[in-house]
C-alpha positions as CSV (number, residue, x, y, z in Angstrom):
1,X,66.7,-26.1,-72.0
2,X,66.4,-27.6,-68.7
3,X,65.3,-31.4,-68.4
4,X,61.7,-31.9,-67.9
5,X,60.0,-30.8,-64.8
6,X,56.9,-33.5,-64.0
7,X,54.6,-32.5,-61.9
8,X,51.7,-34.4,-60.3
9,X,48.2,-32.8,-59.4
10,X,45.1,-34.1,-57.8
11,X,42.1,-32.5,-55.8
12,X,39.5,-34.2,-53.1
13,X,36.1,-32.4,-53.6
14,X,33.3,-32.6,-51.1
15,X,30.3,-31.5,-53.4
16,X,28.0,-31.0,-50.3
17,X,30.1,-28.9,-48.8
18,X,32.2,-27.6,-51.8
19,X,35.5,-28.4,-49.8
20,X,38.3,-29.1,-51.7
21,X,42.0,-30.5,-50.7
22,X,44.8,-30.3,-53.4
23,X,47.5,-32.2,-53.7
24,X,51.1,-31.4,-56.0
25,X,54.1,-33.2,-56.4
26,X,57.1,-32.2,-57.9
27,X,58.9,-35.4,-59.2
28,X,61.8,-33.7,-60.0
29,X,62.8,-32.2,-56.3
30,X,60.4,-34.9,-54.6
31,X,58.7,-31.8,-53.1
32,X,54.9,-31.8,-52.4
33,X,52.6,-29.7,-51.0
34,X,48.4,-29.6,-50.3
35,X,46.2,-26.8,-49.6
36,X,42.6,-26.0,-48.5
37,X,40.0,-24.4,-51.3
38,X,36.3,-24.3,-52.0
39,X,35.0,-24.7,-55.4
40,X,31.6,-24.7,-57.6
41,X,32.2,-28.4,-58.6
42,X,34.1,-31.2,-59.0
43,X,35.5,-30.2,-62.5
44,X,36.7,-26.4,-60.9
45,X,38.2,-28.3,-58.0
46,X,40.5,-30.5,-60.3
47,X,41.6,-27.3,-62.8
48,X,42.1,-25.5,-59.4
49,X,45.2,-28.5,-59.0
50,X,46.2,-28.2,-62.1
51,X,46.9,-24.6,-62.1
52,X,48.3,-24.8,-58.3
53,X,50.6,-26.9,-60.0
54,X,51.5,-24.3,-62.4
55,X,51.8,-21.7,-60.5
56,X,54.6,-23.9,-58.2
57,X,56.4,-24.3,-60.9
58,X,56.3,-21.0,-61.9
59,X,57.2,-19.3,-58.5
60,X,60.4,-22.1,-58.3
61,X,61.6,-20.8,-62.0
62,X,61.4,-24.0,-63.8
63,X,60.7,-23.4,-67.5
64,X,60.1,-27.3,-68.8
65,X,57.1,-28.5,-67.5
66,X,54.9,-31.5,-67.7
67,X,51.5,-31.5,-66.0
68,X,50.1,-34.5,-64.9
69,X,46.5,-34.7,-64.1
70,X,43.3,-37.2,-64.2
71,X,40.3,-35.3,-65.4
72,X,39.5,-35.6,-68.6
73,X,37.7,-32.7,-68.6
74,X,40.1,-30.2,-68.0
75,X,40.4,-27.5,-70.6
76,X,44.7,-28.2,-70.9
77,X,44.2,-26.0,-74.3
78,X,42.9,-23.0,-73.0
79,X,45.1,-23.5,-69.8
80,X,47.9,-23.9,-71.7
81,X,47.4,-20.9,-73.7
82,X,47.3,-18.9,-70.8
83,X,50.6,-19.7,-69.2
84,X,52.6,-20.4,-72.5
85,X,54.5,-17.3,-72.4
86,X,55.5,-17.8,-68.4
87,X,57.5,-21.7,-70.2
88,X,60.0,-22.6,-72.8
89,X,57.6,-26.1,-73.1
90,X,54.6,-27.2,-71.4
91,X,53.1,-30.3,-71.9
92,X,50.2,-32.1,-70.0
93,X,49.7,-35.4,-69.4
94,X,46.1,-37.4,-68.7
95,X,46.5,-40.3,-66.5
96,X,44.3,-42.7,-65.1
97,X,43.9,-41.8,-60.9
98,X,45.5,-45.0,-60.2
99,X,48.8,-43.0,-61.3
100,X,48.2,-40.5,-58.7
101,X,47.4,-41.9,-55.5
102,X,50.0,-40.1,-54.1
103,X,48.8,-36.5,-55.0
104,X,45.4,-37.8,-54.1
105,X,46.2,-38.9,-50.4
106,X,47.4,-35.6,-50.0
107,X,44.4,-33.7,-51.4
108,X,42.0,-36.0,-48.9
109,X,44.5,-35.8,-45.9
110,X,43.9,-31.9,-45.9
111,X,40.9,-32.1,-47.1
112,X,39.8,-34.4,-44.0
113,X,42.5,-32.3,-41.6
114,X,40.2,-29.4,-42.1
115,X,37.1,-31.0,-42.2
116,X,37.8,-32.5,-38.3
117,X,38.0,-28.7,-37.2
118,X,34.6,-27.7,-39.2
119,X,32.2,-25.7,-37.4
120,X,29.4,-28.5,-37.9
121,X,27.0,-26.6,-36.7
122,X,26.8,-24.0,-38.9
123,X,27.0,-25.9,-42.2
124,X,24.3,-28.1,-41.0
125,X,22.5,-24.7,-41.2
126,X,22.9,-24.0,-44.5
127,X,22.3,-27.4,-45.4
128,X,19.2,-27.9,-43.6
129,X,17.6,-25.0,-45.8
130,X,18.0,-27.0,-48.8
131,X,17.0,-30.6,-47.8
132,X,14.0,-32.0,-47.2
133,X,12.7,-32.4,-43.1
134,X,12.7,-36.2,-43.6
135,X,16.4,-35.8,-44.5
136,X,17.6,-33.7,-42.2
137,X,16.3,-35.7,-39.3
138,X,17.3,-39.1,-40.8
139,X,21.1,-37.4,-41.2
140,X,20.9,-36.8,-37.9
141,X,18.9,-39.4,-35.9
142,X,21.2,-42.7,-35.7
143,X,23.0,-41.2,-33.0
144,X,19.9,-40.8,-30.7
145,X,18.6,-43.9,-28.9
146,X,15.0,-45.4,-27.3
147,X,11.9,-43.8,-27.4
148,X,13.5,-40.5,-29.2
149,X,14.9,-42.9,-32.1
150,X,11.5,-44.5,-32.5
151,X,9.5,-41.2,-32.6
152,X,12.1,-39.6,-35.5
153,X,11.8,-43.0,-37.2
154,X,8.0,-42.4,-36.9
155,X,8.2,-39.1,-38.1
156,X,10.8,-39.3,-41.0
157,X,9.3,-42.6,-42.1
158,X,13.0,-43.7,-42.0
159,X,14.9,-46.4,-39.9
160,X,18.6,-45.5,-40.5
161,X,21.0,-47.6,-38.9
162,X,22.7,-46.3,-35.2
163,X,25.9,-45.0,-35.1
164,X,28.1,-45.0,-32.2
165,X,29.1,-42.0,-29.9
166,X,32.0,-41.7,-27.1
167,X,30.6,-42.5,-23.8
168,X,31.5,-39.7,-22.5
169,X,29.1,-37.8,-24.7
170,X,26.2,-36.5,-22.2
171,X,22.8,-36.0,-23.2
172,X,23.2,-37.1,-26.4
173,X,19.2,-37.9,-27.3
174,X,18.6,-33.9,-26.2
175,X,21.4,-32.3,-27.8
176,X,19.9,-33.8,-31.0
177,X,16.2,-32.8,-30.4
178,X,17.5,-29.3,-29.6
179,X,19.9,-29.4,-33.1
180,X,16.9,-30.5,-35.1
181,X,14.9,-27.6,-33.2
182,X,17.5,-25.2,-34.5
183,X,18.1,-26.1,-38.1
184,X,14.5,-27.5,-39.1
185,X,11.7,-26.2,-40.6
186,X,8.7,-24.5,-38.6
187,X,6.5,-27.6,-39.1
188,X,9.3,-29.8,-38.2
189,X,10.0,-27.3,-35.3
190,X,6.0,-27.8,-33.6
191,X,6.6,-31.4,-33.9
192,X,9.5,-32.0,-31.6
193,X,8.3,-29.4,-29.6
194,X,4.8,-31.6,-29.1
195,X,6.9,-34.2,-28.2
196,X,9.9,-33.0,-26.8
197,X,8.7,-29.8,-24.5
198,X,11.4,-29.7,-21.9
199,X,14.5,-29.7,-24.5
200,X,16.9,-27.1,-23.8
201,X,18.8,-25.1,-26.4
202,X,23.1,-25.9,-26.2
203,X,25.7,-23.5,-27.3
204,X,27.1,-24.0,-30.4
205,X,30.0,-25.5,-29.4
206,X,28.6,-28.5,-27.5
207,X,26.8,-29.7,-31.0
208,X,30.0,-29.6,-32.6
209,X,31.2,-31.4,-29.9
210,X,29.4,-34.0,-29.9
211,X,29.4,-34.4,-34.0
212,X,33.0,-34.6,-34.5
213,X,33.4,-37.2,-30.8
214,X,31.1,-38.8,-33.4
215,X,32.7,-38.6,-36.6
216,X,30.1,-36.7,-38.1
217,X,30.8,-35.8,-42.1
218,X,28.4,-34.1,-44.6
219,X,28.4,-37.8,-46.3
220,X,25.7,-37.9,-44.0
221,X,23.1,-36.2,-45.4
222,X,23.8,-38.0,-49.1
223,X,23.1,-40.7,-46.9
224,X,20.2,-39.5,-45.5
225,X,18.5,-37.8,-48.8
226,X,19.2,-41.4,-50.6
227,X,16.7,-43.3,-48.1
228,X,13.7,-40.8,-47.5
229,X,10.4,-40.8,-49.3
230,X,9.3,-37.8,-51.5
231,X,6.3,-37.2,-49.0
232,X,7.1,-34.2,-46.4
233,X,6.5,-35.0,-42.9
234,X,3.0,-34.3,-41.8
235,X,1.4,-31.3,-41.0
């Protein structure tokens, strides 16, 4: 029998967007690898490691395995089961993440990689349909400035803090209006336009744009949904 094969697994799970990196390592070679998945949850994302793991070892032949993971939920049993007949031994291992920071770096890093080429846009769409107005403007709003701040501040009932933008990011208070025109409700929608009645609509690719010249993430609508009140925005 060969000597034991360890193998490290992690995954970084965005639950807004149901991204998730994965990061292996093979101790044994000092190979390692990370790739790009989506998943229901945070538990799927972590069994989706393990068995990436797995299935490395099994497409480089090695028969004596130990799995490594950190989720204590993980069903090893019926896993294990599974793949038995595909081993001589396989063993897993729970440690605490602290033991796998390097698995875990790579699962972020590509996680992150893929996240700076996201199409911002449209998952700001699909979010938007399942957040409340107050949230979607407050996610959105710290990057405007002046009088178009203090209106969505007015209208949100929210006072987020600003976040910075490249300078040279044009038009930045209209490209936000127009966004919030595109992805908001219909009552949000005859708000802005009350207020806003000369905003033009962008292509698709100046929003993104400006949201990744900003460093936008999903994080911030958890942001955004942790600081609005209950009440909808007025009729």
């Amino acid at each position: 029998m060969e000597n034991n094969v360890i193998y490290l697994s992690d995954a970084s799970y965005d639950h807004l967007t149901k991204e998730v990196g994965i990061g292996v390592k093979n101790l044994y070679t000092n190979q390692s690898h990370s790739v790009f998945v989506h998943a229901m949850n945070v538990l799927e994302a972590e069994e989706f490691a393990l068995i990436e793991a797995i299935e490395h070892a099994i497409a480089h032949h090695h028969r004596n395995c130990v799995f490594v993971y950190d989720n204590m939920g993980i069903d090893t049993k019926s896993i294990g089961a599974f793949f038995s007949q595909m081993f001589d031994q396989i063993q897993f291992l729970w440690m605490k993440r602290d033991y796998l920071k390097q698995v875990d770096k790579l699962a972020c890093n590509v996680r992150l990689k893929h996240a700076k080429n996201a199409n911002w846009t449209k998952q700001i769409l699909i979010h938007a349909s399942q957040i409340s107005d107050e949230a979607l403007v407050s996610a959105l709003m710290p990057l405007t400035r002046g009088e178009t701040y203090g209106y969505l501040c007015a209208i949100s009932g929210t006072a987020p803090m600003m976040k910075p933008y490249p300078k040279n990011i044009k038009e930045v208070n209209e490209k936000i209006i127009a966004l919030l025109l595109f992805a908001g409700s219909q009552n949000l929608h005859r708000l802005l336009s009350e207020r806003f009645r000369h905003i033009q609509c962008y292509k698709q690719k100046l929003y993104d744009e400006l949201l990744r010249a900003s460093g936008f993430d999903m994080s911030w609508f958890e942001e955004a949904e942790k600081k609005t009140f209950k009440a909808p925005i007025a009729a």
